[in-house]
mmCIF file of the N, C-alpha and C atoms, coordinates in Angstrom:
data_MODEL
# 
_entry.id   MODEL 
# 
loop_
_atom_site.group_PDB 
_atom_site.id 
_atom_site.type_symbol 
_atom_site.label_atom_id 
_atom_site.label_alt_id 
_atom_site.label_comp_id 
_atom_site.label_asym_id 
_atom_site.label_entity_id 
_atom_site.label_seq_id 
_atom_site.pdbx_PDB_ins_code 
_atom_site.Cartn_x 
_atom_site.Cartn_y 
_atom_site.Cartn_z 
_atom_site.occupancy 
_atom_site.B_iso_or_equiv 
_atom_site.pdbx_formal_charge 
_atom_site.auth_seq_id 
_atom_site.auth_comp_id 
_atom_site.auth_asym_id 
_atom_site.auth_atom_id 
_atom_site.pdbx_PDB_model_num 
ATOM 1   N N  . UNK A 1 1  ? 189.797 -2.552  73.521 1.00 0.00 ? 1  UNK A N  1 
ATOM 2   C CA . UNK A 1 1  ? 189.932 -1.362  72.713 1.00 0.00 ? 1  UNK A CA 1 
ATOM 3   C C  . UNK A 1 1  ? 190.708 -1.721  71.452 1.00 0.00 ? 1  UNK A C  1 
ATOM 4   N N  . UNK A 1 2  ? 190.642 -1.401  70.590 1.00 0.00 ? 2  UNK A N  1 
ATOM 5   C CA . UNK A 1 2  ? 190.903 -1.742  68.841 1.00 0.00 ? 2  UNK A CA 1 
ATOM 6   C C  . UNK A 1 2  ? 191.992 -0.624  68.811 1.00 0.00 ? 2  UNK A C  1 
ATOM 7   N N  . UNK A 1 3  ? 193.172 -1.246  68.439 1.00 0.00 ? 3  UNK A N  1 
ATOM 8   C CA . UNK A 1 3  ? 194.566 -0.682  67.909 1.00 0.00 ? 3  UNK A CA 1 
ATOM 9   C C  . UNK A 1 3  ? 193.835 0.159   66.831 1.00 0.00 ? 3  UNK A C  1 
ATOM 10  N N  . UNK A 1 4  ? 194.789 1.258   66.420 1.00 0.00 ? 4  UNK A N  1 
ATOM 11  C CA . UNK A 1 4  ? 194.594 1.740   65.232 1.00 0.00 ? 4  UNK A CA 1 
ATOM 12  C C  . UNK A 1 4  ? 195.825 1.216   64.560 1.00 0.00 ? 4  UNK A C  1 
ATOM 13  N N  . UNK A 1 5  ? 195.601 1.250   62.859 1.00 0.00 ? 5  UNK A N  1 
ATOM 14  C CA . UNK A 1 5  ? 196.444 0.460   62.233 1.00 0.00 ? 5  UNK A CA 1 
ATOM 15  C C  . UNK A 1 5  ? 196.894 1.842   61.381 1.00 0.00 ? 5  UNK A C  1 
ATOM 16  N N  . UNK A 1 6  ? 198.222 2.046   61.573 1.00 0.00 ? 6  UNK A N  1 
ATOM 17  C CA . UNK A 1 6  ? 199.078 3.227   60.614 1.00 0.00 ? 6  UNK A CA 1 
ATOM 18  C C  . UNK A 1 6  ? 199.012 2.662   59.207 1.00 0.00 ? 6  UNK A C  1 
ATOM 19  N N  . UNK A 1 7  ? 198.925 3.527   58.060 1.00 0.00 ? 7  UNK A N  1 
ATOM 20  C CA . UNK A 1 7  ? 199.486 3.212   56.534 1.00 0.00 ? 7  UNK A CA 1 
ATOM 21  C C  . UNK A 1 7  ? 200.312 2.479   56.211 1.00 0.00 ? 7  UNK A C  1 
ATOM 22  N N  . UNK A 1 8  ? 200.126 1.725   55.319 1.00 0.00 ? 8  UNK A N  1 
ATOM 23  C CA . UNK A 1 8  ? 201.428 1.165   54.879 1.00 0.00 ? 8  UNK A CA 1 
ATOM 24  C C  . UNK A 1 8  ? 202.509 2.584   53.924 1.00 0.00 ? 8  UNK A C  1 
ATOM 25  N N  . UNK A 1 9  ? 203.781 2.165   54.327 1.00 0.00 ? 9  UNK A N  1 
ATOM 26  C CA . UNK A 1 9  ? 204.302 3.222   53.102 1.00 0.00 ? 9  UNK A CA 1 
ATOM 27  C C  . UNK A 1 9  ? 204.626 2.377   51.841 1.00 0.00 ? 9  UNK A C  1 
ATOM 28  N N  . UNK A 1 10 ? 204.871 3.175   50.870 1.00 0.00 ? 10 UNK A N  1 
ATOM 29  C CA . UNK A 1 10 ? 205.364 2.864   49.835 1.00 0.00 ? 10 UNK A CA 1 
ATOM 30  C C  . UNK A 1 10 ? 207.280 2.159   49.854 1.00 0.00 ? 10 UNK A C  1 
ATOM 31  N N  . UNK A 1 11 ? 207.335 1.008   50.045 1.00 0.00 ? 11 UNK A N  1 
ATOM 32  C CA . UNK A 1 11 ? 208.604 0.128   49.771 1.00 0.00 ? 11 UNK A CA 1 
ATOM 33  C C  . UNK A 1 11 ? 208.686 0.432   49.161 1.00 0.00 ? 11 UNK A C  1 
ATOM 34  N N  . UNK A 1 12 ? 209.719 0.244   48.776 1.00 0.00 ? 12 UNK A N  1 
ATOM 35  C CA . UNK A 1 12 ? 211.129 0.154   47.669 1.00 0.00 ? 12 UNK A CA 1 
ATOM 36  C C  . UNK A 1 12 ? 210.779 -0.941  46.911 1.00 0.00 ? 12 UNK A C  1 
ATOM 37  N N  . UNK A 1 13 ? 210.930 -1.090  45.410 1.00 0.00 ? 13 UNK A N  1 
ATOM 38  C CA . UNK A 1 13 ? 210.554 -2.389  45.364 1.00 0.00 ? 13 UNK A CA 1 
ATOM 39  C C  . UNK A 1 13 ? 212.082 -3.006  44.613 1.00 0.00 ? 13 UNK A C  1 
ATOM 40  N N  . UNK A 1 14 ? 213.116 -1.777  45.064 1.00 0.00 ? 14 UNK A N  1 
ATOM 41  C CA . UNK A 1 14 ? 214.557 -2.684  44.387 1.00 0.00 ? 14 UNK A CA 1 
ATOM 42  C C  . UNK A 1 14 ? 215.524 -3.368  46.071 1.00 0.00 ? 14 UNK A C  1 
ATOM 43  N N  . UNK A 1 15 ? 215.171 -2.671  47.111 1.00 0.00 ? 15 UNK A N  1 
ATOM 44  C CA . UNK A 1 15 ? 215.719 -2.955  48.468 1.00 0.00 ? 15 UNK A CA 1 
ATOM 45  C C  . UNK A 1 15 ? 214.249 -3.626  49.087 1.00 0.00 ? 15 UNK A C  1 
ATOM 46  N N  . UNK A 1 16 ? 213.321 -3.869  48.954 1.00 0.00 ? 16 UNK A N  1 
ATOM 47  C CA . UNK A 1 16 ? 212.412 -4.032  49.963 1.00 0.00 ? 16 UNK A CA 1 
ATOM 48  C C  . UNK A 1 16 ? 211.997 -3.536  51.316 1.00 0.00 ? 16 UNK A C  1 
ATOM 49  N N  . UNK A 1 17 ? 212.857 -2.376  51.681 1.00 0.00 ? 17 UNK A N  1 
ATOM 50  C CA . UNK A 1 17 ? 212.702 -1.969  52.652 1.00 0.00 ? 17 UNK A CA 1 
ATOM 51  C C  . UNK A 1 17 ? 213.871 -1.829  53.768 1.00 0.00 ? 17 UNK A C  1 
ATOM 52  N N  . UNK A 1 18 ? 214.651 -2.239  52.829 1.00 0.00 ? 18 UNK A N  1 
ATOM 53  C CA . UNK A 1 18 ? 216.010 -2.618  53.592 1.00 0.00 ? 18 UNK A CA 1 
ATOM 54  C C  . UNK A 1 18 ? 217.088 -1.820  53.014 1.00 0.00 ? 18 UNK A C  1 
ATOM 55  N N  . UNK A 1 19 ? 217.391 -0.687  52.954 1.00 0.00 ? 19 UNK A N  1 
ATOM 56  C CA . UNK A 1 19 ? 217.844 0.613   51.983 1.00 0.00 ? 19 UNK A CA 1 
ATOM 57  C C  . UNK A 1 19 ? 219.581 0.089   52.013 1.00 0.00 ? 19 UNK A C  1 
ATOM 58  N N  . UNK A 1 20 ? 219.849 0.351   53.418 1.00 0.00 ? 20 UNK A N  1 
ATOM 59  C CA . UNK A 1 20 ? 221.366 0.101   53.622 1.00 0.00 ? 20 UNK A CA 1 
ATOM 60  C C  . UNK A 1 20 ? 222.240 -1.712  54.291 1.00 0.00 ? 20 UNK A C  1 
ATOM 61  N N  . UNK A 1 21 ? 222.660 -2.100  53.591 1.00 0.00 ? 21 UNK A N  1 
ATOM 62  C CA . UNK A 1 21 ? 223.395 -3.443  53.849 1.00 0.00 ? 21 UNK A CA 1 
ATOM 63  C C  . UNK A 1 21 ? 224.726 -2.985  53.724 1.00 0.00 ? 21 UNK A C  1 
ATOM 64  N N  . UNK A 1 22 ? 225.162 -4.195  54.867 1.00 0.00 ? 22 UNK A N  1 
ATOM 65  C CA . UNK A 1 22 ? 227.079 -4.764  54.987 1.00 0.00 ? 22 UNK A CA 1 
ATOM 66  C C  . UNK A 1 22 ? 226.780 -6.108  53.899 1.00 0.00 ? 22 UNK A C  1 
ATOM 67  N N  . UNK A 1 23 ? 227.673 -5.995  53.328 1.00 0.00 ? 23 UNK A N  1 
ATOM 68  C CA . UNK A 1 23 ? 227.865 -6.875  52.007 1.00 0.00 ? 23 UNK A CA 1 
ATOM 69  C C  . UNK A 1 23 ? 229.555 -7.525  52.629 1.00 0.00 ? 23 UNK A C  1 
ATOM 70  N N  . UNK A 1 24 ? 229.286 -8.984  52.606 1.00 0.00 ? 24 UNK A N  1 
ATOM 71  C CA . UNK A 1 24 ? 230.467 -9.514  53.015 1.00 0.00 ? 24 UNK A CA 1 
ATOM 72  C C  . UNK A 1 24 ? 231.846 -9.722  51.412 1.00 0.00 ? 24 UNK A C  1 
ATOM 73  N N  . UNK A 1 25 ? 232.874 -9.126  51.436 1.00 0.00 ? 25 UNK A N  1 
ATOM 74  C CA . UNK A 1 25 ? 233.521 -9.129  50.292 1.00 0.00 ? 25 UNK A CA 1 
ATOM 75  C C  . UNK A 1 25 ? 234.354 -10.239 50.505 1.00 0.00 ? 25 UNK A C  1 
ATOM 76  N N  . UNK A 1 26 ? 234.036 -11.746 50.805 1.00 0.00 ? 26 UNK A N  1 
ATOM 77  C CA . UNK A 1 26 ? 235.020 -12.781 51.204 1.00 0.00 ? 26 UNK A CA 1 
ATOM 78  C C  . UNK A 1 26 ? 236.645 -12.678 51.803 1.00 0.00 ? 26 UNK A C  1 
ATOM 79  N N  . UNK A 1 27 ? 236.731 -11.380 51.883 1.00 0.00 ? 27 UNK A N  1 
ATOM 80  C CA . UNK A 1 27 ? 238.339 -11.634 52.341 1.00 0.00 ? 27 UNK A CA 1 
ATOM 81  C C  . UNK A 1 27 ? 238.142 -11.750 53.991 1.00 0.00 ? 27 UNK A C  1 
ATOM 82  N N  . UNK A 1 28 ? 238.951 -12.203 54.407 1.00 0.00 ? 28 UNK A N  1 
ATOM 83  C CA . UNK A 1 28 ? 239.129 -11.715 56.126 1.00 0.00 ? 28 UNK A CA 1 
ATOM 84  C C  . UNK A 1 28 ? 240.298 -10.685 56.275 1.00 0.00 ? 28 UNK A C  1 
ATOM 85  N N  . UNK A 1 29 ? 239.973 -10.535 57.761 1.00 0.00 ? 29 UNK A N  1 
ATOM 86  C CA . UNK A 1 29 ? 240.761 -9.519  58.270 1.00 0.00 ? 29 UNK A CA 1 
ATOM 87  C C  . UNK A 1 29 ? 242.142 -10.652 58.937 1.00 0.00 ? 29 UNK A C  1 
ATOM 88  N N  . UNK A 1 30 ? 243.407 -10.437 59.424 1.00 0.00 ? 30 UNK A N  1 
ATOM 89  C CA . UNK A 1 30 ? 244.188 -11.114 60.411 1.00 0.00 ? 30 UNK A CA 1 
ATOM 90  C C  . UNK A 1 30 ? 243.452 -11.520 61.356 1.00 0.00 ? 30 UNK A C  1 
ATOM 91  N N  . UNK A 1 31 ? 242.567 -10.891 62.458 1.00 0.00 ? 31 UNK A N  1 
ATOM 92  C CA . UNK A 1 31 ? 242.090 -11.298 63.488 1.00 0.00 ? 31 UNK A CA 1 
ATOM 93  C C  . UNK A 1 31 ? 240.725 -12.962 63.246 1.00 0.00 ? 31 UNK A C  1 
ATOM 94  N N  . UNK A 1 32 ? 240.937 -12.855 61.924 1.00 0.00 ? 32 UNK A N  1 
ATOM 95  C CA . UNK A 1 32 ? 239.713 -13.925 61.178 1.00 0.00 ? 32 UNK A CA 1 
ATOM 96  C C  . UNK A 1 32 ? 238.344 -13.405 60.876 1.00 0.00 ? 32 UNK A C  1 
ATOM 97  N N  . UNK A 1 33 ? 238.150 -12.233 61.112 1.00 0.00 ? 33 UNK A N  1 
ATOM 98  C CA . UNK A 1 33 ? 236.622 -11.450 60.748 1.00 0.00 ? 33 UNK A CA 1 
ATOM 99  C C  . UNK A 1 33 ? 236.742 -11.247 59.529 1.00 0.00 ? 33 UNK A C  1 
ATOM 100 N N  . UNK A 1 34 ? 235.659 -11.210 59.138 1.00 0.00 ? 34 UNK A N  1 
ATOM 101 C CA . UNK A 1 34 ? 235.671 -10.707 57.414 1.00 0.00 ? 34 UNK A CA 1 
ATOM 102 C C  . UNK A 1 34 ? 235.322 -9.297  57.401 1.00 0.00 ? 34 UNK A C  1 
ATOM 103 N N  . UNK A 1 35 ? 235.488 -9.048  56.202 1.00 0.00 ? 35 UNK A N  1 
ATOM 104 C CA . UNK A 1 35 ? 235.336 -7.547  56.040 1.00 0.00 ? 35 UNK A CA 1 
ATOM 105 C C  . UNK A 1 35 ? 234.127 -7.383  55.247 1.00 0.00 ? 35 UNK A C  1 
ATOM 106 N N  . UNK A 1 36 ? 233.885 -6.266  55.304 1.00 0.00 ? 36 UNK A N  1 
ATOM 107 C CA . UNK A 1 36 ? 232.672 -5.667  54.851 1.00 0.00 ? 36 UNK A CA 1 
ATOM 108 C C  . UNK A 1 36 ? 232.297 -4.425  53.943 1.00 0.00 ? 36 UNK A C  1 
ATOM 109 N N  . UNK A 1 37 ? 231.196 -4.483  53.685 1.00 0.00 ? 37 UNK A N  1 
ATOM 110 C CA . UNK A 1 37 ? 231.314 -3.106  52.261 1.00 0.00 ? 37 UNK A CA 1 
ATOM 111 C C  . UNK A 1 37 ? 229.676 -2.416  52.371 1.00 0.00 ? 37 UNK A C  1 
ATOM 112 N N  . UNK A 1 38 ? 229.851 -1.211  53.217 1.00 0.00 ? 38 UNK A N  1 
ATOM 113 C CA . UNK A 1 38 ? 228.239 -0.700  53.193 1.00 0.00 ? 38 UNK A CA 1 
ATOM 114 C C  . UNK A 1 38 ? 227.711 -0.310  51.948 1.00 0.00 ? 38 UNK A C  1 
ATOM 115 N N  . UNK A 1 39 ? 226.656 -1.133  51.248 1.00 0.00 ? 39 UNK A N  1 
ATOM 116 C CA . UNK A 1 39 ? 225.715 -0.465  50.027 1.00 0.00 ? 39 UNK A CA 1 
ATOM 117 C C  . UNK A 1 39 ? 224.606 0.624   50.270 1.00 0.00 ? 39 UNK A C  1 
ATOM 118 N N  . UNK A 1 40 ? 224.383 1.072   50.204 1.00 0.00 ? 40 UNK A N  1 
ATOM 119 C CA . UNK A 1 40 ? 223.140 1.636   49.430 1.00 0.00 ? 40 UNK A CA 1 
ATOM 120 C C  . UNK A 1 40 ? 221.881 1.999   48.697 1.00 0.00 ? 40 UNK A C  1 
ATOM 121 N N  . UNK A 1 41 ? 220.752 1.779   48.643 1.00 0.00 ? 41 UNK A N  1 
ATOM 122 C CA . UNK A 1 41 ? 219.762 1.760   47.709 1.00 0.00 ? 41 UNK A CA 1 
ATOM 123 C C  . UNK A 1 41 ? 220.094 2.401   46.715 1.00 0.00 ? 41 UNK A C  1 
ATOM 124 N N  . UNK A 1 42 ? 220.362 2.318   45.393 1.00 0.00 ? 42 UNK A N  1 
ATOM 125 C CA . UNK A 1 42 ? 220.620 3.387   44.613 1.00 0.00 ? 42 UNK A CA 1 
ATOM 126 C C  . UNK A 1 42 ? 219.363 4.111   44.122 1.00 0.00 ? 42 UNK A C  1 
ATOM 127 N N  . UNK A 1 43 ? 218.188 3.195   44.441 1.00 0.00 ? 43 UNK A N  1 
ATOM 128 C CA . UNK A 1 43 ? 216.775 3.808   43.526 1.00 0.00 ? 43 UNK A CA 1 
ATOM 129 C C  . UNK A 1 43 ? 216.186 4.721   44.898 1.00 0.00 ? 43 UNK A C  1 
ATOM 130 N N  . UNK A 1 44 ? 215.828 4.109   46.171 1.00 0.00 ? 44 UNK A N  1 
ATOM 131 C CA . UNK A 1 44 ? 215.438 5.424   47.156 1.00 0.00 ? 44 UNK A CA 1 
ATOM 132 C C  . UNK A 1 44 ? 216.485 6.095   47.945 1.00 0.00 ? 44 UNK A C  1 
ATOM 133 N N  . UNK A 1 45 ? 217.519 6.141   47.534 1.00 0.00 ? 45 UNK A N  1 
ATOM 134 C CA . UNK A 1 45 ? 218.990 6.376   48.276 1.00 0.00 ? 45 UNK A CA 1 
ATOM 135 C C  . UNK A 1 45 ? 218.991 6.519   49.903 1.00 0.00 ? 45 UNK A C  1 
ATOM 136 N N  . UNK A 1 46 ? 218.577 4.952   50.334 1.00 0.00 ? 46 UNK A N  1 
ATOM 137 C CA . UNK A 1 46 ? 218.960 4.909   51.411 1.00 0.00 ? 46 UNK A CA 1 
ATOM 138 C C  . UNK A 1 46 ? 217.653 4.896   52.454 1.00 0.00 ? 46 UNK A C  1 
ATOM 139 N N  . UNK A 1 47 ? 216.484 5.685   51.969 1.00 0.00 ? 47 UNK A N  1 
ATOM 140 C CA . UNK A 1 47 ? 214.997 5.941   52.558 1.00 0.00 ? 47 UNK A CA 1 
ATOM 141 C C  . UNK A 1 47 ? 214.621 4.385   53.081 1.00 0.00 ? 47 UNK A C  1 
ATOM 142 N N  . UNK A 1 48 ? 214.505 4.104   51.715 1.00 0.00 ? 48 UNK A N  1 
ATOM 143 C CA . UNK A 1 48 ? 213.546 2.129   51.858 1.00 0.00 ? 48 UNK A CA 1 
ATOM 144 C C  . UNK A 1 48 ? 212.240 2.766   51.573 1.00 0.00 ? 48 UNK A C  1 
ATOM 145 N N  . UNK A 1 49 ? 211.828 3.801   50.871 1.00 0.00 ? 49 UNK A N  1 
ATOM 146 C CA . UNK A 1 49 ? 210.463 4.082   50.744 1.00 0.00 ? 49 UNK A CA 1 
ATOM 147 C C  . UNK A 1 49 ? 210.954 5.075   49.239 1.00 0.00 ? 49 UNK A C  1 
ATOM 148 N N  . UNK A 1 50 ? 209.556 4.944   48.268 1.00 0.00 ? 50 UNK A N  1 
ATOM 149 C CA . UNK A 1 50 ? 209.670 5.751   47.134 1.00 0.00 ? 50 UNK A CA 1 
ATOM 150 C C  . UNK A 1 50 ? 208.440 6.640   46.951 1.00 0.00 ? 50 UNK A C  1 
ATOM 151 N N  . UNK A 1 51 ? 209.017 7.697   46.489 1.00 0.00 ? 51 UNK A N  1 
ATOM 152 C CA . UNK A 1 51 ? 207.439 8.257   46.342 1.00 0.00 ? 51 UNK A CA 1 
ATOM 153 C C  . UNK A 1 51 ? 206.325 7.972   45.464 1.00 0.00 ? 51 UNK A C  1 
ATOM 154 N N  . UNK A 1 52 ? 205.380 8.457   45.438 1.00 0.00 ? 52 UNK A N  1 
ATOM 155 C CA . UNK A 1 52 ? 204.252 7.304   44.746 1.00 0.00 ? 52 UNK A CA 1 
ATOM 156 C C  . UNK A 1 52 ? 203.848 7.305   42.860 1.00 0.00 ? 52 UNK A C  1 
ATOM 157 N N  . UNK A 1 53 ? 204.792 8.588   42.573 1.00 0.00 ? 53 UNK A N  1 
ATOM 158 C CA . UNK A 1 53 ? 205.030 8.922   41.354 1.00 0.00 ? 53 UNK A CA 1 
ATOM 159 C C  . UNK A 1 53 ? 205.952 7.674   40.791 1.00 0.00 ? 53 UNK A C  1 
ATOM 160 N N  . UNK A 1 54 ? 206.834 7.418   41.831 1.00 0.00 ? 54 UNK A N  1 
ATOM 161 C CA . UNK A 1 54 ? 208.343 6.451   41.350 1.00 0.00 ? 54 UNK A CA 1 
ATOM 162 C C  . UNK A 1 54 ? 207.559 4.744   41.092 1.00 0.00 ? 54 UNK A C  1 
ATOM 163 N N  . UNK A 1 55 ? 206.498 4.498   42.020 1.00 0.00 ? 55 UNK A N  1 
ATOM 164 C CA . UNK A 1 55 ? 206.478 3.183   42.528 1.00 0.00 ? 55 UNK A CA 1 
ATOM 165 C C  . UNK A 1 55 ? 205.512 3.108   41.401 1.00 0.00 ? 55 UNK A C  1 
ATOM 166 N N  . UNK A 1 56 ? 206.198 1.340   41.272 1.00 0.00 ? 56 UNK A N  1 
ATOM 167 C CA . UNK A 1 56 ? 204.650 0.656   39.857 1.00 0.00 ? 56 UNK A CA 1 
ATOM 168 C C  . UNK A 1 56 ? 203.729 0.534   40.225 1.00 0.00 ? 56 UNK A C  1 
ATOM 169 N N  . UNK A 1 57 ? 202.349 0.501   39.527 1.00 0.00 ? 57 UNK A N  1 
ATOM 170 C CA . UNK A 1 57 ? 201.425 0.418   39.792 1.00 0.00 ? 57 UNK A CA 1 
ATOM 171 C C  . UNK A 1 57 ? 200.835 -1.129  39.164 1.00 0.00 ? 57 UNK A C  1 
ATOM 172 N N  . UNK A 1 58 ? 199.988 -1.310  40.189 1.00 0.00 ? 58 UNK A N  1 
ATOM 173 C CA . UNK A 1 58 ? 200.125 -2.675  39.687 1.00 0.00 ? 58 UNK A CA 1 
ATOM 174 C C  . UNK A 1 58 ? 198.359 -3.081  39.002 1.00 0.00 ? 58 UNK A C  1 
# 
């Protein structure tokens, strides 16, 4: 029996799909862990998908 194959959505094309990251800010903590800094997508804020008005056309 043949999968059905869902849509692709529209990525991000400034995150790739990857909206929210821990960004390591080189310091450590005492215990020796480093610390961290959650970003953001600023262009799909956070989705990983844009709507199709936003995205280039290629």
């Amino acid at each position: 029996m043949t999968q059905h194959s869902h849509a692709q959505g529209r990525i991000c094309p400034n995150c790739d799909g990857f909206p929210r990251v821990a960004v390591a800010t080189g310091t450590r903590r005492q215990d020796g862990s480093r610390t961290t800094a959650p970003v953001t997508c600023p262009s799909c804020h956070g989705r990983g998908t844009v709507a199709r008005s936003v995205s280039p056309t290629l």
